[in-house]
C-alpha positions as CSV (number, residue, x, y, z in Angstrom):
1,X,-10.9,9.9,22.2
2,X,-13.5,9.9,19.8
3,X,-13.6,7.5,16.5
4,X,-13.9,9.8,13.5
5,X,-13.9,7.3,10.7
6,X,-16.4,4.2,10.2
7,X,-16.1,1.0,8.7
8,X,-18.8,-1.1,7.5
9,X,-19.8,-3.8,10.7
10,X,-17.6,-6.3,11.1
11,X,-19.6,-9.9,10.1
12,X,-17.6,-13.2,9.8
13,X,-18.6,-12.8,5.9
14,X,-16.9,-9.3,5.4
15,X,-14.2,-8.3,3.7
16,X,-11.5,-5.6,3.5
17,X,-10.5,-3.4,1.2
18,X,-7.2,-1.8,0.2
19,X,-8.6,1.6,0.4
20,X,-10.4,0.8,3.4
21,X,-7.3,0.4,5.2
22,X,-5.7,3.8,4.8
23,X,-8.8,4.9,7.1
24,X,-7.3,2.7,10.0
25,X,-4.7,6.0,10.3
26,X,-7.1,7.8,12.4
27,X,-9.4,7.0,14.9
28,X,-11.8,4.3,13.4
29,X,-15.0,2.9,15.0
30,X,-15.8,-0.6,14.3
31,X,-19.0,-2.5,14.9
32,X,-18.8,-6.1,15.7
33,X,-22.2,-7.8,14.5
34,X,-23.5,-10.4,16.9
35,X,-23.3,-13.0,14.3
36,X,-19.4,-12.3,14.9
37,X,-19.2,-12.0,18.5
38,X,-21.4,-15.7,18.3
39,X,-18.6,-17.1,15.9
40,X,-15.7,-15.9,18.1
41,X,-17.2,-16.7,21.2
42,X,-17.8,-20.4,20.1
43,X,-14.4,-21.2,18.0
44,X,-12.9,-20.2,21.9
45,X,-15.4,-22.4,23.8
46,X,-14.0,-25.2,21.5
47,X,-10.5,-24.5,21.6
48,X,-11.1,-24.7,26.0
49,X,-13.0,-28.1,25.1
50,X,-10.3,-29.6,23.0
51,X,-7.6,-28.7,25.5
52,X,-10.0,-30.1,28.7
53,X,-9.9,-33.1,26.5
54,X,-6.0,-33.5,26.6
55,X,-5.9,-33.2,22.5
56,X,-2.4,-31.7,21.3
57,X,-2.8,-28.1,20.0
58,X,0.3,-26.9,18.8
59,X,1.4,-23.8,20.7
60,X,-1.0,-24.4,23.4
61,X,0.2,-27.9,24.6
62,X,3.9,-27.3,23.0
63,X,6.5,-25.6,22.4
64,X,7.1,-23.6,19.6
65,X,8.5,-24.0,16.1
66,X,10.8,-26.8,16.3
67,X,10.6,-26.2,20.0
68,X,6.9,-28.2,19.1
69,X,8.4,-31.7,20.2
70,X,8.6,-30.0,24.4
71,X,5.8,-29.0,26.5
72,X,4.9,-25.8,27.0
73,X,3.9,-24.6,30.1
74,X,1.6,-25.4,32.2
75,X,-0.9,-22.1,33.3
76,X,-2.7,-20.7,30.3
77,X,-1.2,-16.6,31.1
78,X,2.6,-18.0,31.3
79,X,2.3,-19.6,28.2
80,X,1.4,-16.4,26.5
81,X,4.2,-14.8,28.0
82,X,6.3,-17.7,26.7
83,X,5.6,-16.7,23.4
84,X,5.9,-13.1,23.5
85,X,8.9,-12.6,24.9
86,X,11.5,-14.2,23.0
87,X,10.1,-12.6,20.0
88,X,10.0,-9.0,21.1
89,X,13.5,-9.0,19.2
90,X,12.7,-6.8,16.4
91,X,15.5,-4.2,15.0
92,X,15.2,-1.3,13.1
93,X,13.5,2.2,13.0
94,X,9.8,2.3,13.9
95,X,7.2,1.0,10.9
96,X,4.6,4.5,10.4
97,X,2.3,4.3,12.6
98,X,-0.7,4.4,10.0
99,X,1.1,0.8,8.4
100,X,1.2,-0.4,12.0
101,X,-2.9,0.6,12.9
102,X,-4.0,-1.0,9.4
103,X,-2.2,-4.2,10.1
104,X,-3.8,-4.4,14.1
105,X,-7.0,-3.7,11.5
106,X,-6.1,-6.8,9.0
107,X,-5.7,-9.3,12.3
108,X,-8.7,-8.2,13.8
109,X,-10.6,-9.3,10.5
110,X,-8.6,-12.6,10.4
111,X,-9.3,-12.9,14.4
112,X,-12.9,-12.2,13.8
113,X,-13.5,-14.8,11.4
114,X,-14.0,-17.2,14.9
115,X,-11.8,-20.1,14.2
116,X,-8.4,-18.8,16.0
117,X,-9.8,-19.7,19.4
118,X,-9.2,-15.7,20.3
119,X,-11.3,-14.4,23.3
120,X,-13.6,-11.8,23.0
121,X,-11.8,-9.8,25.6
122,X,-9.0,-9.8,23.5
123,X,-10.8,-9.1,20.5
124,X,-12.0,-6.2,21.8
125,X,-8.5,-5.0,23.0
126,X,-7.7,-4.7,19.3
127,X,-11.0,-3.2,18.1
128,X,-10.6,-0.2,21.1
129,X,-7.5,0.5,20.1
130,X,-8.3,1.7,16.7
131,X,-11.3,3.7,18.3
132,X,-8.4,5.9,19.6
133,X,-4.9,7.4,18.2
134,X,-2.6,5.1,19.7
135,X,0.1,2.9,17.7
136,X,1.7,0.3,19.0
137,X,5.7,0.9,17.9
138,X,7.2,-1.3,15.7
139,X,10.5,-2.2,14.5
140,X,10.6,-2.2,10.5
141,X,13.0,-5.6,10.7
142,X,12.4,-9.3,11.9
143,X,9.7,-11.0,9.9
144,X,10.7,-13.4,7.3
145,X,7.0,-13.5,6.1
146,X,6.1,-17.1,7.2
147,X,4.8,-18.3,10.6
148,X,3.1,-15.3,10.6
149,X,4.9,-11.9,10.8
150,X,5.8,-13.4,14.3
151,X,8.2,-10.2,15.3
152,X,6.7,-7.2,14.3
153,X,2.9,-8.6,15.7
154,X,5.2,-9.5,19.2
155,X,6.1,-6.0,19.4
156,X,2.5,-5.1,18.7
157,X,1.0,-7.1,21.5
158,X,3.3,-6.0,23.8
159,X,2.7,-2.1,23.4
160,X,-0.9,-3.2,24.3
161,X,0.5,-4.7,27.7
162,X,2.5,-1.6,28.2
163,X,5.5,-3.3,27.4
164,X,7.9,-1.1,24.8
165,X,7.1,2.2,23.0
166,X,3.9,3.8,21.6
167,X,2.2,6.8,19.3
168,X,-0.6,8.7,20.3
169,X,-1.1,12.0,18.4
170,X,2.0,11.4,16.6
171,X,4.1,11.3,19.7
172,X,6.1,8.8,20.5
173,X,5.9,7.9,24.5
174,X,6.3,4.4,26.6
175,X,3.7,2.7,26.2
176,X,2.4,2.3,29.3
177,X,1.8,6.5,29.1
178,X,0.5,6.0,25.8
179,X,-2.7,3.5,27.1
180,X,-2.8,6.0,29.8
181,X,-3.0,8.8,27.5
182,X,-5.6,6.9,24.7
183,X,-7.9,5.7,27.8
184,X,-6.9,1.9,27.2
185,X,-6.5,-0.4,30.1
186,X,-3.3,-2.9,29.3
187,X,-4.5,-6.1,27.1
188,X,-4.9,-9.3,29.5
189,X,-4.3,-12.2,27.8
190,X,-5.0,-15.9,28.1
191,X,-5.5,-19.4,26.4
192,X,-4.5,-19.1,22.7
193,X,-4.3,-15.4,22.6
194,X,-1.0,-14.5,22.6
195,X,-0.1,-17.6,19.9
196,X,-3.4,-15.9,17.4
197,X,-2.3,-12.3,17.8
198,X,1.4,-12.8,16.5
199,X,0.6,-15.6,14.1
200,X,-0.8,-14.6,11.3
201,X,1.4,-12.3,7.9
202,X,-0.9,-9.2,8.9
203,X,1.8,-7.1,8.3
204,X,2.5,-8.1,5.1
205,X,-1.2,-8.2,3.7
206,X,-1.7,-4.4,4.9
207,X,1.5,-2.9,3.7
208,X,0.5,-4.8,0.4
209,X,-3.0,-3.6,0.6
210,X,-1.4,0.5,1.6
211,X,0.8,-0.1,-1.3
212,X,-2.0,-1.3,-4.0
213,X,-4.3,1.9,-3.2
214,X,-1.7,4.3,-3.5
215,X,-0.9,2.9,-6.5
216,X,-4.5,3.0,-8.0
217,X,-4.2,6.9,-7.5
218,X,-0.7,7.0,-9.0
219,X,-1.5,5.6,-12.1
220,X,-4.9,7.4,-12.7
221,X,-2.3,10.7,-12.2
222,X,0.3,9.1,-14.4
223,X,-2.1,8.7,-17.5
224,X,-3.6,12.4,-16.1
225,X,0.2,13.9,-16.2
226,X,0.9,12.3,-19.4
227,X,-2.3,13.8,-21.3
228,X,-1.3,17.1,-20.1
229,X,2.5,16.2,-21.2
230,X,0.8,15.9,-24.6
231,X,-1.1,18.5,-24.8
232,X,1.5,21.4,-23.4
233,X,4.0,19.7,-26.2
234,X,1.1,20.7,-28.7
235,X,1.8,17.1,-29.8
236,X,-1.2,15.1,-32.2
237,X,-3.0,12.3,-29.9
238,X,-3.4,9.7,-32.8
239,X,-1.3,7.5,-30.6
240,X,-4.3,6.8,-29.1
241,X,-6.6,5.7,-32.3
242,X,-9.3,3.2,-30.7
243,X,-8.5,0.5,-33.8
244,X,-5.1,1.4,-33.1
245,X,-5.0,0.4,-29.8
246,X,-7.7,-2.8,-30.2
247,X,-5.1,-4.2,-32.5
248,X,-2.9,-4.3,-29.7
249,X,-4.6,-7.0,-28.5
250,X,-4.4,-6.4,-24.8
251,X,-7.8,-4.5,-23.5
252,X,-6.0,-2.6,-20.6
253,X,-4.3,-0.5,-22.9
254,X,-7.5,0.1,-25.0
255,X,-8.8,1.6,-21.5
256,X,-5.6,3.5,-21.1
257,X,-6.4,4.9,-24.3
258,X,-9.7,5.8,-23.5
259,X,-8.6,7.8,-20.1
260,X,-6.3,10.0,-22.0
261,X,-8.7,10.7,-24.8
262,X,-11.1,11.8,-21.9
263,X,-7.6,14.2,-20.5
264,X,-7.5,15.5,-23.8
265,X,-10.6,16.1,-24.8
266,X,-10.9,19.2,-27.5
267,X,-6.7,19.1,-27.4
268,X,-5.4,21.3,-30.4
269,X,-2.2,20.0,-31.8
270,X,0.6,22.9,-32.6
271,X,1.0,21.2,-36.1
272,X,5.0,21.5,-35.6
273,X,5.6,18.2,-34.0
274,X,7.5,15.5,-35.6
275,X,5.4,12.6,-37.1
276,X,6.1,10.2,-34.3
277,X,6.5,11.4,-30.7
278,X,8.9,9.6,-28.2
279,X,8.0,6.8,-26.4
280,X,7.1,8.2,-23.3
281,X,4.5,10.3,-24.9
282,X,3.7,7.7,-27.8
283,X,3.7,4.4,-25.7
284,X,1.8,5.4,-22.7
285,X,-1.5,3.5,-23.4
286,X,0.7,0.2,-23.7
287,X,3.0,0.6,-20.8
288,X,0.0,2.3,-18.2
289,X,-2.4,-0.3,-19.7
290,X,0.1,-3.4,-18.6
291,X,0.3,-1.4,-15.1
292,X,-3.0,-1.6,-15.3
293,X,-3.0,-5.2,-15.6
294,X,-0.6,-5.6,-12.9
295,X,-2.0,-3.3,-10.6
296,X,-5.8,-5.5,-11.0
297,X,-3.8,-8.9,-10.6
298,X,-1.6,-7.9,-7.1
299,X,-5.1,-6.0,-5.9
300,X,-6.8,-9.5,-6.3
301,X,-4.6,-10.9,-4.7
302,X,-4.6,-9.1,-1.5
303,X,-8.6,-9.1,-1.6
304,X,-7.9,-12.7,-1.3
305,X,-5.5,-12.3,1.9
306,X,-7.8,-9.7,3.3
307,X,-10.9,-12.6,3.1
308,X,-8.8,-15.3,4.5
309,X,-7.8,-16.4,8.0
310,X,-3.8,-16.3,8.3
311,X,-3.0,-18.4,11.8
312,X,-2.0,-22.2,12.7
313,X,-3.2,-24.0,13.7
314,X,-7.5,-23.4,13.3
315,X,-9.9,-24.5,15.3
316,X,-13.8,-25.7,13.0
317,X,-16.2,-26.5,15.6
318,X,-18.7,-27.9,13.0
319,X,-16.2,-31.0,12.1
320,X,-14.6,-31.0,15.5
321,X,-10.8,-30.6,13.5
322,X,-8.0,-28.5,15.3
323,X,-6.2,-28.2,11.8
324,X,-2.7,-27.7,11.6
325,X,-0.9,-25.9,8.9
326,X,0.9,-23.5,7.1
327,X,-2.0,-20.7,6.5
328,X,0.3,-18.4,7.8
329,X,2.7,-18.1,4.6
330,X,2.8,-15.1,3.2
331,X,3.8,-15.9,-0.7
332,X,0.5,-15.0,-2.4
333,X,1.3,-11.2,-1.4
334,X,5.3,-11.3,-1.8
335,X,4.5,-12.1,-5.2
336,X,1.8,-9.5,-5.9
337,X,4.1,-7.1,-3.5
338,X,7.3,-7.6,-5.7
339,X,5.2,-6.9,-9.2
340,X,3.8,-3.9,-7.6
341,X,7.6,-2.6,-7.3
342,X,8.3,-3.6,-10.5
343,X,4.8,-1.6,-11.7
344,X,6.1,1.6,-9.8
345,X,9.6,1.5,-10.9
346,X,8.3,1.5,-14.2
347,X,6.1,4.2,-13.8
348,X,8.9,6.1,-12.7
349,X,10.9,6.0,-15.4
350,X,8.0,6.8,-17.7
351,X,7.5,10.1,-15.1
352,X,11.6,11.2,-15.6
353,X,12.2,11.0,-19.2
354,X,8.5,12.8,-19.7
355,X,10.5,15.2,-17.2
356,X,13.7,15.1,-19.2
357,X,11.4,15.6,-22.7
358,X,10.0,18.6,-21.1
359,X,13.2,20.4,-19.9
360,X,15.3,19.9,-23.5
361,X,14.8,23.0,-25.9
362,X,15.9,20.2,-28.5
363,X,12.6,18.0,-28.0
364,X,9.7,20.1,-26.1
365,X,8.9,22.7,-29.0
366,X,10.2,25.7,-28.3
367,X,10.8,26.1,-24.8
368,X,13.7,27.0,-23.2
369,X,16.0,24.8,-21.7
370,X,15.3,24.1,-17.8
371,X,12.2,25.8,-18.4
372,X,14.0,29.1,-16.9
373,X,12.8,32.4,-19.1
374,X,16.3,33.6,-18.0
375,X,19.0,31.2,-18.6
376,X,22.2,31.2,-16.2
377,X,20.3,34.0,-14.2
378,X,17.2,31.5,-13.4
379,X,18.0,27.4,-13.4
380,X,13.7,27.1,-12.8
381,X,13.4,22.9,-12.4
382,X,17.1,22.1,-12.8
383,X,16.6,21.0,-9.3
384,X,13.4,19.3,-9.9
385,X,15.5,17.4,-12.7
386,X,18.4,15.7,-10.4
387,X,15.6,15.2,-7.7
388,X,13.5,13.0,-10.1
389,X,16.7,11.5,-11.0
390,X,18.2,10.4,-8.4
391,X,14.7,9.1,-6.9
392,X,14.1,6.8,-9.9
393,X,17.2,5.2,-9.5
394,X,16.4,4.5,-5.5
395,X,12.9,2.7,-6.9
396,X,15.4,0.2,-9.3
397,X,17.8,-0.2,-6.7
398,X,15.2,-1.4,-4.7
399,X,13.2,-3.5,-7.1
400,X,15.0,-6.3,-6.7
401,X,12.3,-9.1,-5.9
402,X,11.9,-10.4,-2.2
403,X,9.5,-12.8,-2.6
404,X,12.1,-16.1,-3.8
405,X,15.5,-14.6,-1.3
406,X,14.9,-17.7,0.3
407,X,17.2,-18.8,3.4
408,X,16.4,-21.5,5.8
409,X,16.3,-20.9,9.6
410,X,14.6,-21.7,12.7
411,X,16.4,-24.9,12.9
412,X,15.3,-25.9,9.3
413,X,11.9,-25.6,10.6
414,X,10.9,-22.6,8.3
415,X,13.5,-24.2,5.5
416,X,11.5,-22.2,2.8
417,X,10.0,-18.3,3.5
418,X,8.7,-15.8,1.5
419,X,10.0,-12.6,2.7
420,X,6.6,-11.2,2.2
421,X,7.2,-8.7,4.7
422,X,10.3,-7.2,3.2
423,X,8.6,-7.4,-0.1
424,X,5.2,-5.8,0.7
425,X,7.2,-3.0,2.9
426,X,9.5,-2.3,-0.4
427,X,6.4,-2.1,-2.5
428,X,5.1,0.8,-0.3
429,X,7.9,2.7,-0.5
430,X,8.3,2.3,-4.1
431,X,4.4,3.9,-4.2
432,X,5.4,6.5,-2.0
433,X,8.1,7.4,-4.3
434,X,6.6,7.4,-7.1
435,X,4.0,10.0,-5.4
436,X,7.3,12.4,-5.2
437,X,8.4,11.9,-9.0
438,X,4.5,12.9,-9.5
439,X,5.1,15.7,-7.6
440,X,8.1,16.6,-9.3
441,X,6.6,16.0,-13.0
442,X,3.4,18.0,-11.4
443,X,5.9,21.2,-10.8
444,X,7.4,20.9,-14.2
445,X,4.8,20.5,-15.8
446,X,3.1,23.8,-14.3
447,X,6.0,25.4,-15.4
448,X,5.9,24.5,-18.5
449,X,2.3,25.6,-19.1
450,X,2.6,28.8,-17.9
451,X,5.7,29.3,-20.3
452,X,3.4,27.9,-23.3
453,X,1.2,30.7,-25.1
454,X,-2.5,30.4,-24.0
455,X,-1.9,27.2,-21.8
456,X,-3.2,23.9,-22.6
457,X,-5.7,23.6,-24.8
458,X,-7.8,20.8,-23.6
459,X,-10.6,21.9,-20.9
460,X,-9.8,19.1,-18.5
461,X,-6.1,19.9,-18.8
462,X,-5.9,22.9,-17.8
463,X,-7.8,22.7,-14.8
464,X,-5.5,20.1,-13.8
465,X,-3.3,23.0,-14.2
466,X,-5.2,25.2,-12.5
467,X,-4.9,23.0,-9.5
468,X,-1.5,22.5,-9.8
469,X,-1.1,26.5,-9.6
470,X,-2.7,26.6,-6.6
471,X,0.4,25.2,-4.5
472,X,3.0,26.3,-7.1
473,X,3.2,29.6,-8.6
474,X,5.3,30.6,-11.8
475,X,9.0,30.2,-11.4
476,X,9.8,34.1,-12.1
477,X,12.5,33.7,-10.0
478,X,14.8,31.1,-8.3
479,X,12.8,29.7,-4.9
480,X,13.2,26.1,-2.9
481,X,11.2,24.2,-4.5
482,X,10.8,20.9,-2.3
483,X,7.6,21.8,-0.5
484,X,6.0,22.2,-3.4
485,X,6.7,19.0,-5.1
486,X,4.7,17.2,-2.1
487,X,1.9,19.9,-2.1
488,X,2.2,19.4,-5.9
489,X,1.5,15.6,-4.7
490,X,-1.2,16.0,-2.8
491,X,-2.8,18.2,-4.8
492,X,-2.9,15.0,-7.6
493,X,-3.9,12.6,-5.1
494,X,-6.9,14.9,-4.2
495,X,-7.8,16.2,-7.8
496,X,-6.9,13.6,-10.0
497,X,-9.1,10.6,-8.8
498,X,-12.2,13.0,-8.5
499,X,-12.1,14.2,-11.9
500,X,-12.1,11.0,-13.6
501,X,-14.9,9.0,-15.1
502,X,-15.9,5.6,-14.3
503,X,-14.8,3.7,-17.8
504,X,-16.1,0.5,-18.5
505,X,-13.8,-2.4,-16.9
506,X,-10.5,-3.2,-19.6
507,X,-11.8,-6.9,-19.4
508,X,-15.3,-5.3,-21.5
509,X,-13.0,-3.0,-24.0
510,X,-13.9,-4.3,-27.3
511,X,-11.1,-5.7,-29.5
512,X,-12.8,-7.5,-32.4
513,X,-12.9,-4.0,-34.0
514,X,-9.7,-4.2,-36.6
């Protein structure tokens, strides 16, 4: 198979990126500098040297988590085999294969940095895979988010032996078929291998990092959706005054103001609106500026992950250490992952009552109710309505925080965990969610423009519009409408980010201004 998307060489200095990993879903062709292949290369040299030397390397020489005070076994392959196996124990439906490709993506970064004592053979295993279309399956339950996301990355390295159940295309197969059918020969493992693969939160960091750049796109669409809201309501925009909004105090929401004045650019107000709009029209720049805020603070975080080695113990050459640890603790991203479902959840209910303020004849100027011309014989969004309900209330059913559920186990040897995994996982749901009340608001919306004389007024508005009634036509008539709240949804993801400008950073929005 051939690699169809291209990162930037891999370098023991690189980084990742949130967005970045969302390309890891198809084939992606990576190229491993030789300063890399050098630093992996000797951090495995010194790793054989330490153990020639009789040191005690934990996981090497041992047994494992409180197991650590017994040998381990003696050849190098059987120990690999002795941790693998009692930890391919993972329950659950399979993870999506694009979650499971971009965290194979996240270790290989981590492994590449040269001091897990991996072996290029290995290495390589992991950056061939990606070249191709197969997905190791993985059970969504197991990790804790400590240790490393020990489970899940067990199941991983044991689809690249053969061992389990695979995707290639999209279909599920053993996985011995699969590497048959992706043109992979069956990892070989040795020395450390095994213990670096599985030891690190991967998992966590990439469903944090999948979960960060869909939410950059969701809220660009939310502040989008929510100048066209004002704008089809004919409402005035002097909710977002500049001195206004630098009074606040916070510059996130002077930027959110900035975004919708650029949405609403040459926006005629109907003159018939009350003086003060309701919050979810009034309010916006506050509540998407704090998202903002949020949204910068969890992505720094996993930048941070992405750039950092996650295994135990490491091996530094330069000041011959084998240092042993706990850099495989995952609560730097359970706490960015449980704010990013708060974030969401929020922005859902902002999406639902702009939904609900749009389907009342009491409250959206003039239209009818539902949005259906023909009332009784037409119900138009009604639909759209309960499904927008009942999926907010999913997101703050699930927003309960992950990241301090701690319960001791492993003999009291992991007496404090993060559940970073469970955290990071709810948090990309939560953005996929909040994708479908977009798409929801996006069909409503539509709807609601075509029923409004002359459309929107602003330019930018109604070519969002315009895009929007590409994939979802007028509702003359009663139709099934839940294909075209997710082509409504792509439709924003593809649109919405283009059309944007780059505004300066929040942290440079002036607020000295009164």
């Amino acid at each position: 198979m051939t690699a169809t998307s291209v990162i930037n060489s891999l370098n023991s200095g690189d980084v990742l990126t949130p967005a970045s990993l969302e390309h890891a879903a198809k084939p992606l062709a990576i190229r491993t500098t030789d300063d890399t292949a050098r630093a992996v290369e000797r951090g495995r040299a010194f790793v054989d040297r330490c153990l020639r030397e009789d040191r005690q390397v934990y996981g090497s020489t041992t047994g494992f988590g409180p197991l650590v005070v017994h040998s381990g076994r003696d050849d190098p392959e059987d120990q690999c085999d002795n941790v693998l196996q009692h930890l391919t124990a993972g329950q659950g439906p399979d993870l999506p294969p694009e979650v499971v490709r971009a965290t194979v993506l996240v270790r290989l970064w981590s492994l590449s940095r040269g001091v897990s004592g991996i072996s290029p053979a290995a290495l390589a295993s992991l950056r061939d895979m990606l070249a191709t279309s197969f997905a190791p399956a993985v059970p969504e339950l197991g990790s804790v988010g400590a240790s490393g996301d020990l489970v899940p990355l067990a199941h991983v390295v044991q689809s690249l032996r053969g061992v389990g159940h695979a995707y290639v295309d999209g279909a599920r197969m053993p996985a011995g078929e699969a590497l048959a059918r992706a043109g992979l020969a069956p990892l070989e493992l040795g020395g450390r291998d095994a213990l670096s693969l599985v030891n690190g939160t991967s998992l966590t960091t990439a469903a944090a990092g999948l979960a960060v750049a869909s939410m950059r796109r969701s809220h660009e669409i939310a502040l989008a959706l929510s100048a066209l809201l004002t704008d089809v309501l004919g409402a005035a925009p002097a909710f977002i005054s500049p001195p206004l909004l630098r009074a606040f105090g916070h510059p996130e929401a002077v930027w959110a103001g900035e975004r919708l004045g650029y949405w609403l650019s040459g926006t005629r107000p109907s003159g018939a609106r009350a003086l003060q709009e309701p919050y979810s029209v009034r309010c916006t720049p506050q509540l998407l500026g704090a998202a903002r805020s949020a949204v910068d603070w969890a992505e720094r975080v996993v930048r941070q992950d992405l750039a950092g080695v996650s295994d135990n113990p490491l091996f530094f050459a330069d000041e011959d250490q084998v240092a042993h640890g706990g850099n495989f603790f995952g609560q730097p991203c359970a706490f960015a992952a449980d704010l990013l479902s708060m974030v969401a959840t929020q922005i859902g209910n902002l999406a639902e009552r702009q939904i609900d303020l749009l389907v009342d004849p009491h409250r959206n100027g003039g239209l009818p109710a539902m949005l259906a011309p023909h009332g009784g014989k037409q119900h138009a969004v009604q639909g759209v309505q309960v499904v927008a309900t009942s999926v907010v209330v999913a997101m703050r059913r699930a927003c309960t925080p992950a990241s301090m559920q701690s319960v001791p186990t492993n003999l009291h040897n992991q007496d404090v965990v993060p559940f970073g995994t469970q955290a990071a996982l709810t948090a990309l749901n939560q953005a996929r969610s909040l994708r479908l009340l977009h798409g929801c608001l996006g069909v409503v919306l539509r709807q609601a423009a075509h029923l409004c004389p002359g459309g929107p007024t602003a330019q930018r508005c109604a070519e969002l519009v315009g895009a929007l009634a590409e994939v979802v036509a007028p509702l003359e008539r009663d139709r099934p409408l839940h294909g075209e709240i997710r082509a409504a949804a792509d439709v924003l993801d593809r649109f919405v980010p283009r059309h944007v400008p780059e505004l300066a950073d929040p942290a440079t929005c002036a607020l000295e201004e009164r």
